[in-house]
N, C-alpha and C positions, 0 to 999 in steps of 0.2 A: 640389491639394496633398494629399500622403498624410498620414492625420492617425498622429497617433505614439500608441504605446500603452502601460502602465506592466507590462504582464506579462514576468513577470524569473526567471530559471532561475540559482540563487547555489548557489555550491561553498565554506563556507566551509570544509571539512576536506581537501582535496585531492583529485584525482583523477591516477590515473597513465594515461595513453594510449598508445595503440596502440604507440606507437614507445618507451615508456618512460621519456619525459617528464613530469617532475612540474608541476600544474597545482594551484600552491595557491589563489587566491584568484580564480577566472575568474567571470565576469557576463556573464552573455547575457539581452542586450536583444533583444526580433524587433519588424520590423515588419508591414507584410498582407504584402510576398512575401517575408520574409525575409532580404531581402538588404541593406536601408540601412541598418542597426547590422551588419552584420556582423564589422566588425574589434570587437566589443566582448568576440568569445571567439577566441580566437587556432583554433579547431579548426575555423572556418565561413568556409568563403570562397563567398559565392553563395548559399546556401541551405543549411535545416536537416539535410537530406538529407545532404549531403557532409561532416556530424560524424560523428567516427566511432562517438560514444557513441549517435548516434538509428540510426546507419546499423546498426550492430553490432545495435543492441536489436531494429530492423526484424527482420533475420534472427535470430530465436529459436534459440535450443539446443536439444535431445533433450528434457533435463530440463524446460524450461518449457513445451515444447511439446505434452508431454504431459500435465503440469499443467491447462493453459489448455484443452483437450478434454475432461477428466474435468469431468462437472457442470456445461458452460461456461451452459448458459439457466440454472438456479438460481444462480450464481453472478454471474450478472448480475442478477438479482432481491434477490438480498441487496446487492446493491451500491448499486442502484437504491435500496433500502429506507433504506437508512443515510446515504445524500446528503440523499435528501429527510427524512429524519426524527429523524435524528441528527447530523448535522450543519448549521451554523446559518450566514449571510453572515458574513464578516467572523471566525470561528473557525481560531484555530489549530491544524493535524490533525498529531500525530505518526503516522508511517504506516509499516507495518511490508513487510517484503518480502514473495511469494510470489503467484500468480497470483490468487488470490481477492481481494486486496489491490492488486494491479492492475487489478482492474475495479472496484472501487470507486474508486481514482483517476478513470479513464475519465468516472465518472457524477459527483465531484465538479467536475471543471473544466469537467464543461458544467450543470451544475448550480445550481451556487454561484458566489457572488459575492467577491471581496475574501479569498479563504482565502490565509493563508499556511502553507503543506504542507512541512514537512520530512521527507524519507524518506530511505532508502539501498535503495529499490526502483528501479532502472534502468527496468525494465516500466512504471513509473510515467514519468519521463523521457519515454519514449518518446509513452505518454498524453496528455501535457501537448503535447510537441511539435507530435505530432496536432493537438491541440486550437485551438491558437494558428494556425497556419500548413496550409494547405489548398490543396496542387497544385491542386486541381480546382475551386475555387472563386476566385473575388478578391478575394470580399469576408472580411473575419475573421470568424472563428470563433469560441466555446469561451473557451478561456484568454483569448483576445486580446480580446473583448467584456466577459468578466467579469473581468476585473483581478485576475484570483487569479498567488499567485507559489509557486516552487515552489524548495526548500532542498535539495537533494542534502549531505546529509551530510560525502561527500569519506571516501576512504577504498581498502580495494586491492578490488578486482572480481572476485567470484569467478564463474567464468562459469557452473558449475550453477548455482547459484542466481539468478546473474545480480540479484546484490545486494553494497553496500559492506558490508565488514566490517572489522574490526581498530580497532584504538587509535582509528584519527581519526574514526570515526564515531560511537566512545564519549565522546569528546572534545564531535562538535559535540551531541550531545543533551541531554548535560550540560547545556547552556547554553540549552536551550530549554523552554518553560512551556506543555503545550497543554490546552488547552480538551478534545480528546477524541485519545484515543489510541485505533489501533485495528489489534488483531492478530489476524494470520493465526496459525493453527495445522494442525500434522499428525494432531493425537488428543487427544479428552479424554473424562477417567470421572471418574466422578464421587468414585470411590474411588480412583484412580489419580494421578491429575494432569492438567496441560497437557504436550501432549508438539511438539518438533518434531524432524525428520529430520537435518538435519547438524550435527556437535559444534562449529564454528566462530558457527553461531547461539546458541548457548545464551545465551555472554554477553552480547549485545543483548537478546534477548527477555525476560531478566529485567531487564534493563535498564524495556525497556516494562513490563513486568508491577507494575513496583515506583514508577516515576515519580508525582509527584503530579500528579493533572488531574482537570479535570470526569467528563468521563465514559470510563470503557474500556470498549470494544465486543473481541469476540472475534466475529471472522466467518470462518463455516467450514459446510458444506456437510452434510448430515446423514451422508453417510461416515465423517468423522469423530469423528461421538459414539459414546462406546464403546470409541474403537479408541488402544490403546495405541501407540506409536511409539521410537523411540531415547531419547532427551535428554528428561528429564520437566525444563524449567523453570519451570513453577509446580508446586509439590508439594502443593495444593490445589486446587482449585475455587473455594472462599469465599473465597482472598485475592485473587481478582477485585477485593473490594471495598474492598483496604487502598488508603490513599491518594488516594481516585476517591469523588465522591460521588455516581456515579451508576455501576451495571455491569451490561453489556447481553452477551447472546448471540443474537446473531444465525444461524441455522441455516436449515434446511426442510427439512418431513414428507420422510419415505420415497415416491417414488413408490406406484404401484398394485401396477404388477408386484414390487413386493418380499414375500418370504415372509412367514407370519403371525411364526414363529420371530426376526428381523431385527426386524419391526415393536414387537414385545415387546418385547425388549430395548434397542430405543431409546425407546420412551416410558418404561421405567425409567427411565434416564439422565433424562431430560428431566425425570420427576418427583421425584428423589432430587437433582438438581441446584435446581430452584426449593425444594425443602424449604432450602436454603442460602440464601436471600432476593437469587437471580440472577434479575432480568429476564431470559425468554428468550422470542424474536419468532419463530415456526416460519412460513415461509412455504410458501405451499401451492406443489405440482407444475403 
């Protein structure tokens, strides 16, 4: 007898699918092959593969795809770092979109135990699905061993970003309390702000930015300290720490081969930001 497992992928904000069918309240139960809860989401007949939200995320866009290759071993190191050391068993993760933030997904559901993860990061989705369910193996994996669950938002899908956005996702976070919140960013100075790339983000990220929680992590790659971008929504640096009793940056040193010019100007950053009483964790190259 196959034993049954409590790892659970919940939509409370809706999703709309491929065909343009509204999916408000879907629950997807798996088991080790996927297939004996399957009517439990109306989008999976047989296996995870044949969703169209794992199958779609499987196949990457332009935009993530070249995200996910800028910085991909440091950005698995900070991901790495943040599972094991900032996030705890049994901790609720608000999880923010964008590739850096999808490898930390990655490293949390094989990591961690009992988490339950709300995001509106698809690339996460996709993570977790991996995690639980494993063509090439029979036995479970990841998600499916550590009982972590995971909260998709619900909301309209925007395919760059390849994240929920709009009312219903503002809606389900609303309604959630976590332990540590932790975002991705496109640029921050220390005299500038937090910045990110597309104006349909803004309103979420201040959303996170503003949220009450234990701890807020910004994890982000050493490219982007310094570097200014579109949409500044934090208009500070030090309000990292309104509402958060704990505010972490997670980063890493400049390689070797980078100029002395670059290197300067980001250990500025780095030191004109801790003068602001921000934990920041620099992981080596």
């Amino acid at each position: 007898m196959k034993e049954q497992n409590n790892s659970k992928v919940k939509n409370p904000g809706g999703l709309t699918d491929a065909a343009g069918q509204r999916n408000e309240t879907a629950e997807m139960t798996t088991s080790g092959d996927g297939a004996e809860n399957a009517d439990h989401c109306p989008y999976i007949k047989g296996s995870l593969d044949s969703c169209p939200y794992v199958k779609g995320i499987l196949e990457r866009g332009p935009y993530i795809n070249f995200k996910k290759k800028q910085e991909k071993a440091i950005k698995e190191k900070i991901a790495e770092y943040i599972a094991s050391n900032l996030v705890k068993d049994f901790d609720a993760v608000l999880l923010d979109a964008g590739s850096t933030a999808e490898a930390v997904a990655q490293q949390l559901f094989t990591k961690r135990k009992f988490l339950m993860v709300m995001t509106n990061n698809m690339g996460a989705y996709a993570s977790y699905s991996q995690s639980v369910v494993s063509r090439n193996d029979p036995q479970p994996v990841g998600g499916l061993i550590n009982g972590n669950e995971l909260v998709l938002t619900g909301g309209r899908f925007d395919v760059t970003y390849e994240a929920l956005l709009g009312d219903a996702t503002i809606k389900a976070i609303e309604g959630f309390s976590p332990n540590v919140t932790i975002i991705a960013v496109s640029g921050l100075m220390f005299n500038g702000g937090v910045f990110c790339h597309g104006s349909e983000e803004v309103r979420l990220k201040k959303m996170l930015w503003e949220i009450r929680t234990d701890t807020r992590v910004i994890a982000c790659d050493w490219t982007k300290i310094g570097k200014r971008d579109a949409f500044a929504f934090g208009p500070r640096v030090s309000d990292l720490k309104i509402g958060a009793s704990k505010a972490v940056i997670v980063t890493s040193k400049p390689p070797r081969a980078v100029d002395e010019k670059q290197r300067r100007q980001f250990d500025e950053q780095i030191s004109q930001i801790k003068k602001m009483g921000i934990d920041i964790v620099e992981i080596g190259d």
